[in-house]
C-alpha positions in Angstrom: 13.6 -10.4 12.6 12.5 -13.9 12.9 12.0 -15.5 9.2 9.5 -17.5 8.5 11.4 -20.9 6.8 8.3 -22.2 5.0 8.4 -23.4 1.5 5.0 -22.9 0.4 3.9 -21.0 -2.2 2.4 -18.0 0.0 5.4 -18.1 1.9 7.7 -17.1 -1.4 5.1 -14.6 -2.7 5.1 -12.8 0.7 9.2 -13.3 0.9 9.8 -11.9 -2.8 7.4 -9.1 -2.0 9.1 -8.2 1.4 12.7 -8.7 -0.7 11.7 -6.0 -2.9 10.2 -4.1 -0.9 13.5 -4.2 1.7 15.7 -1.6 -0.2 12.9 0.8 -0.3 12.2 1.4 3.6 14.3 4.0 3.7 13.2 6.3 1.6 9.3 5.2 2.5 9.7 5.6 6.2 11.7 9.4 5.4 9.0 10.2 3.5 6.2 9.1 5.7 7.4 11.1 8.5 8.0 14.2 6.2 4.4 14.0 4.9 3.2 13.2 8.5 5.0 16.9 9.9 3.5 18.6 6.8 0.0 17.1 7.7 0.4 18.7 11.3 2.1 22.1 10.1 -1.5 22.7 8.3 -3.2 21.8 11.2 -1.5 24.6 13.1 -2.0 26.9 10.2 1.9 26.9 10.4 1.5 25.7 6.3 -1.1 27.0 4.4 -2.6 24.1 1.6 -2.0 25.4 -1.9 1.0 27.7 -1.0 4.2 27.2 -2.9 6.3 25.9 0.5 3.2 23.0 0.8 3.4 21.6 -3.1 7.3 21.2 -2.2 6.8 19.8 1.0 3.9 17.7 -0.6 6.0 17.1 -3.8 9.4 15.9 -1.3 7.2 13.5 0.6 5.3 11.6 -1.4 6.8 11.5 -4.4 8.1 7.9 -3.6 4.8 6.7 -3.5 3.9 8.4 -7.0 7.1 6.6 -8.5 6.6 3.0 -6.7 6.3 1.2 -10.0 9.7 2.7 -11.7 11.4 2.0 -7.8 10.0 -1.4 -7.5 9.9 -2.2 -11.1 14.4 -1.3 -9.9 14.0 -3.8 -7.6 12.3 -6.6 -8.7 14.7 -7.0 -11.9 17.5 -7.4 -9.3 15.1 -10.0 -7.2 14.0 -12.0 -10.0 17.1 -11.8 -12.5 16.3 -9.2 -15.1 17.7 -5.9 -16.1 17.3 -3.9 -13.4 17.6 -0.7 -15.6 15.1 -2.3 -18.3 12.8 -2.7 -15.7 12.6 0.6 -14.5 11.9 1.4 -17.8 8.9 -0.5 -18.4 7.7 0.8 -15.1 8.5 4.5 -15.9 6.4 3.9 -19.3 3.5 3.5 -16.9 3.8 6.9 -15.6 5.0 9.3 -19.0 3.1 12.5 -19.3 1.6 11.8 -23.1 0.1 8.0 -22.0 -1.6 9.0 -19.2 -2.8 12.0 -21.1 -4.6 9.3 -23.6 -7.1 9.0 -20.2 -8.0 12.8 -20.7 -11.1 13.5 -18.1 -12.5 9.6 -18.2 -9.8 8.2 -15.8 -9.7 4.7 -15.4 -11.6 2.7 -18.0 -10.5 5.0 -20.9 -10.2 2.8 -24.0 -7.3 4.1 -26.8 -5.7 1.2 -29.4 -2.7 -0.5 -29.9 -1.8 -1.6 -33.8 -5.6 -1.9 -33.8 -6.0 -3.7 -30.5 -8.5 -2.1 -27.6 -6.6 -0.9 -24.7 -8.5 -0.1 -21.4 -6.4 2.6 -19.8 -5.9 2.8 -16.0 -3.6 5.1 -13.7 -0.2 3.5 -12.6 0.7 6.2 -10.2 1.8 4.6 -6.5 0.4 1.1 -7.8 2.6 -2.2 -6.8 0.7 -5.8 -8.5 1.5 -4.3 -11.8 5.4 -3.6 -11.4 6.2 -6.5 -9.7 3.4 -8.9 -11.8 5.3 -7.4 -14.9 8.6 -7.2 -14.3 8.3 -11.3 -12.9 6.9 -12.0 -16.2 9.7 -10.0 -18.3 12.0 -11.7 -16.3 11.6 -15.0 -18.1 11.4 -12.9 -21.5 14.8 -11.7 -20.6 16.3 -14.4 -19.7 15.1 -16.4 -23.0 16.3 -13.4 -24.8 19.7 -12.8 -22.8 20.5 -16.7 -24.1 19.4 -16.7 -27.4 20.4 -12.9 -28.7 24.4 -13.1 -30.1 26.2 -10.6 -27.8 26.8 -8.7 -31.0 23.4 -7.7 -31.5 22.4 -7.6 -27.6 22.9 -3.9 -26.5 20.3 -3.2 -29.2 18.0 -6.3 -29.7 17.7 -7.2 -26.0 15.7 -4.0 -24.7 14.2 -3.1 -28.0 12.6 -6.3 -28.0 11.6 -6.4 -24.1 10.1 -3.1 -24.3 7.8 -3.5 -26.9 6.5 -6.9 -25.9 6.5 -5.6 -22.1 4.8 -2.4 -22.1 1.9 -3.3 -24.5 1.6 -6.5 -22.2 1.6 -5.0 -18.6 -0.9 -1.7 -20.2 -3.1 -4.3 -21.7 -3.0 -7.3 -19.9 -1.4 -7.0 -16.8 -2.3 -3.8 -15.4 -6.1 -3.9 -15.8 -6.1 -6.9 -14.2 -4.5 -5.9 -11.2 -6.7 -2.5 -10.9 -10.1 -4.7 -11.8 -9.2 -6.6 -8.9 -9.3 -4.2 -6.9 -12.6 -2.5 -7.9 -14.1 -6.2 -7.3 -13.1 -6.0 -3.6 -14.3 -2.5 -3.1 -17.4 -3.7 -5.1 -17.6 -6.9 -2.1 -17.1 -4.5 0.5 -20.1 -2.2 0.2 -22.1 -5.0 -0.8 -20.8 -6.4 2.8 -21.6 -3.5 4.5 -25.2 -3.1 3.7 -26.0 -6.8 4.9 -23.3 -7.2 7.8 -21.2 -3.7 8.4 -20.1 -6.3 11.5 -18.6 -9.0 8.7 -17.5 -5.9 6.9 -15.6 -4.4 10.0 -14.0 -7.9 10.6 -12.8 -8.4 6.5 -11.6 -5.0 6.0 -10.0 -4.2 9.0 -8.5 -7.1 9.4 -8.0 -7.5 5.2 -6.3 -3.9 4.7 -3.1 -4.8 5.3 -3.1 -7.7 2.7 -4.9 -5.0 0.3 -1.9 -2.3 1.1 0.9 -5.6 0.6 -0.8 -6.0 -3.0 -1.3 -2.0 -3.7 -4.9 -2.8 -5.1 -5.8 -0.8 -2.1 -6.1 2.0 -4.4 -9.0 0.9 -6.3 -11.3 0.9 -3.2 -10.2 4.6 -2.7 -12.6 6.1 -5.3 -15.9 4.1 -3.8 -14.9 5.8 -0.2 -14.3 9.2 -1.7 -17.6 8.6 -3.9 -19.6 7.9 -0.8 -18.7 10.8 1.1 -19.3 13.2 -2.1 -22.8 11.5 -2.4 -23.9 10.9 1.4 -21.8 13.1 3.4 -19.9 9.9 4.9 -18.2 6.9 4.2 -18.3 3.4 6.1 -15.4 1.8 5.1 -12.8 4.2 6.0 -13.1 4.0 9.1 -11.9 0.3 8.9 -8.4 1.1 7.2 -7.9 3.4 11.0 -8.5 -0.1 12.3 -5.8 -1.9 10.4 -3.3 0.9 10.6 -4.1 1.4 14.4 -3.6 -2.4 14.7 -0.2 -2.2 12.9 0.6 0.6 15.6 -0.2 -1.9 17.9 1.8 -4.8 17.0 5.1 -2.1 16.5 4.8 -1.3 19.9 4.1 -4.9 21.5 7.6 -5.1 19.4 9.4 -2.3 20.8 8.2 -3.3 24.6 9.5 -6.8 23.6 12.8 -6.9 21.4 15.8 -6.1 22.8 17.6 -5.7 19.4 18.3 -1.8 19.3 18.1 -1.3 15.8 14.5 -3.8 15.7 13.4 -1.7 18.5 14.3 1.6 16.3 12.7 0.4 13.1 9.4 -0.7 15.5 9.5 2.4 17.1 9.9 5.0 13.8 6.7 2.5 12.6 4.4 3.2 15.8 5.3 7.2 14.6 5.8 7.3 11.3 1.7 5.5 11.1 0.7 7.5 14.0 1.6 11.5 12.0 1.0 10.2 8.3 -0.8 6.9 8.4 1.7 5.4 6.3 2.3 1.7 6.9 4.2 0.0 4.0 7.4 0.7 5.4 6.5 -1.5 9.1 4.3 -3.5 6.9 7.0 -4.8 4.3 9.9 -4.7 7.1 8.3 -6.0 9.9 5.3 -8.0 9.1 5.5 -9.4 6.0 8.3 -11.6 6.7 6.9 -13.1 10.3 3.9 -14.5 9.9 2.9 -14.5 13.5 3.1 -10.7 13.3 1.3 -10.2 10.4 -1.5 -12.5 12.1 -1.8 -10.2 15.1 -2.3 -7.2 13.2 -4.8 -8.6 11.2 -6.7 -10.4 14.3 -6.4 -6.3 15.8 -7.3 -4.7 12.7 -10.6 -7.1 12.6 -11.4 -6.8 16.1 -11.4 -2.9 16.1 -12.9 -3.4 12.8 -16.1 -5.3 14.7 -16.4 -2.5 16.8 -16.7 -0.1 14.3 -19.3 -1.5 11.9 -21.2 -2.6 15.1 -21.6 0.6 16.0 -21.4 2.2 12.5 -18.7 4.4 13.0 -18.5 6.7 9.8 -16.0 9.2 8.4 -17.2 12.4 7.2 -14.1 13.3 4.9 -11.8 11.1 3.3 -8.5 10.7 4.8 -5.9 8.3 5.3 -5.9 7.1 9.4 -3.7 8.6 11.7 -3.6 10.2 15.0 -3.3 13.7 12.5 -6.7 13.0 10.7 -9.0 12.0 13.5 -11.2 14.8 13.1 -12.5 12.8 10.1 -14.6 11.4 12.7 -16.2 14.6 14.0 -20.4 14.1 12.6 -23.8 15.3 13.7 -23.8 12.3 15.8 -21.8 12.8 18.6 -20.9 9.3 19.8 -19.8 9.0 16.7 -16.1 10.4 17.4 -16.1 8.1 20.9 -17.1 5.2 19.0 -14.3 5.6 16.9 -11.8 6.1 19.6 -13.1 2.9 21.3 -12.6 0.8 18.2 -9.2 2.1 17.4 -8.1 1.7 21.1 -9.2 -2.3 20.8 -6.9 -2.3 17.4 -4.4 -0.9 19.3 -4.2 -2.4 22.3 -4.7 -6.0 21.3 -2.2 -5.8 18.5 0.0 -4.1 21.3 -0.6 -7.3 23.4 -0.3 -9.9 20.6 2.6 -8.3 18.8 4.1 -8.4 22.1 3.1 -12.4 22.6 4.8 -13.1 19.4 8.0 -11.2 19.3 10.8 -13.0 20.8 13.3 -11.1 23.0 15.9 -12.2 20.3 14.0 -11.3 17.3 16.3 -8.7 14.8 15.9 -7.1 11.5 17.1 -9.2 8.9 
């Protein structure tokens, strides 16, 4: 793949995110087509939801995404020169049975204590600013500590001290802020809607992407299940079919383009891997991320198909993740509603097809 050489400060964010992220692809992309077979298998009634062979096949698939903070916790010690080990541990803190339990039926926006301190409590699970934000703070902690701590006393001073400045830290500091964040945009978003579901289309469909790269997309889930619970349907997800329709896209302009077989392999597992279980991170982080004029075209598709949608006001009338698998999200009492949303997905599609395949030199390669 074509790296982007720039030194400014984006440019490292997005390059120590996609360096993280690299060791992980793998196991995402597996698991993304596993959960993508196990969507179809209930459509066919082959699998039925509930039964003991769907909670495996459930549990086998997306358990990666449950565990993202302990996996990238893993691998942003390595990337930014801390324990790797200690960092998983902080992350796995995040995710033990008896803290979340301290959230009983409140959820997010629980309040417990600290030695006397308020802690607002949030779920951790499949989250990615608070990992990484954590474990790049801790890595200056560990460093001060790895130079200061005689090697006598390291094996037990060291991670004693790291995790009880770093798990208070990231549960009361760090971790908030990320999730907050991320109910602001979802707040933005319907405020967007009900004065320009146009402007909304263009942000969000061309924005997901940048929301999924940060994993404060999970925030605006609740305010799309919430709409469909209260109204029967939901404006906003029909935007995220745009982004991930518009990462299709730009895979396939890539696999028409490259001639690198194992660039035109990872493009081409993207195109299906989004396609059965609407899981992008792994094209996202492998592909995009690191090529800027890649990540452009899927966010100038994703807003274009976005502008269809909210011109016509496309809505979804459950709440689903978008793939080929879940279109009949789109089935409503308004029947142009489902062609409407094939239109808008097609332009996604098709333009990030044609830009991706603009952009992709015959050269380009996985890194």
């Amino acid at each position: 793949m074509a790296k982007d050489n720039g030194g400014g400060a984006v440019a490292r964010v997005f390059s120590a995110v996609s360096g993280i992220f690299a060791p992980l692809l793998p196991a995402m992309a597996g698991s993304g087509i596993l959960r993508g077979l196990l969507i179809l298998a209930v459509q066919l009634g082959l699998v039925g939801e509930g039964s003991g062979t769907y909670v495996i096949w459930d549990t086998l698939s997306m358990s990666v995404f449950y565990f993202l903070p302990v996996l990238l916790a893993f691998s942003a010690g390595k990337r930014f020169g801390a324990s790797p080990y200690l960092s998983a541990l902080i992350g796995a803190c995040l995710l033990y049975p008896d803290f979340i339990q301290l959230m009983g039926d409140i959820g997010n926006g629980a309040v417990s204590e600290f030695l006397g301190i308020p802690v607002i409590l949030m779920g951790y699970n499949s989250t990615v600013v608070p990992a990484i934000l954590a474990i790049w703070v801790y890595s200056f902690l560990y460093k001060f500590l790895d130079d200061r701590i005689p090697e006598t006393l390291k094996l037990v001073l060291l991670p004693a001290i790291s995790l009880f400045v770093m798990v208070p830290l990231t549960i009361m500091v760090i971790g908030p802020a990320g999730v907050y964040v991320g109910e602001g945009i979802a707040f933005v978003v319907n405020w967007l809607i009900e004065r320009s579901a146009i402007l909304a289309g263009v942000l969000v469909g061309g924005g997901w992407s940048v929301l999924v790269s940060m994993g404060i997309h999970w925030a605006v889930n609740p305010i799309m299940i919430n709409n469909i619970a209260q109204n029967g349907f939901d404006y906003i997800c029909p935007f995220t079919f745009a982004c991930n329709f518009a990462v299709i896209g730009v895979a396939l302009g890539v696999f028409l383009k490259a001639k690198n077989r194992q660039y035109k392999s990872f493009a081409m597992s993207g195109v299906v891997t989004i396609a059965l279980s609407a899981i992008i991170e792994p094209t996202l982080f492998g592909m995009l991320v690191n090529n800027k004029k890649l990540f452009a075209a899927q966010i100038i598709a994703g807003a274009a198909g976005g502008a269809f949608l909210g011109l016509t006001k496309v809505v979804a009338t459950s709440f689903v993740f978008g793939s080929v698998t879940t279109f009949p999200a789109f089935v409503s009492a308004d029947a142009a509603n489902f062609g409407f949303a094939m239109i808008g997905l097609a332009i996604s599609l098709v333009v990030g097809a044609v830009l991706g395949f603009i952009f992709t030199g015959r050269e380009d390669k996985l890194a």
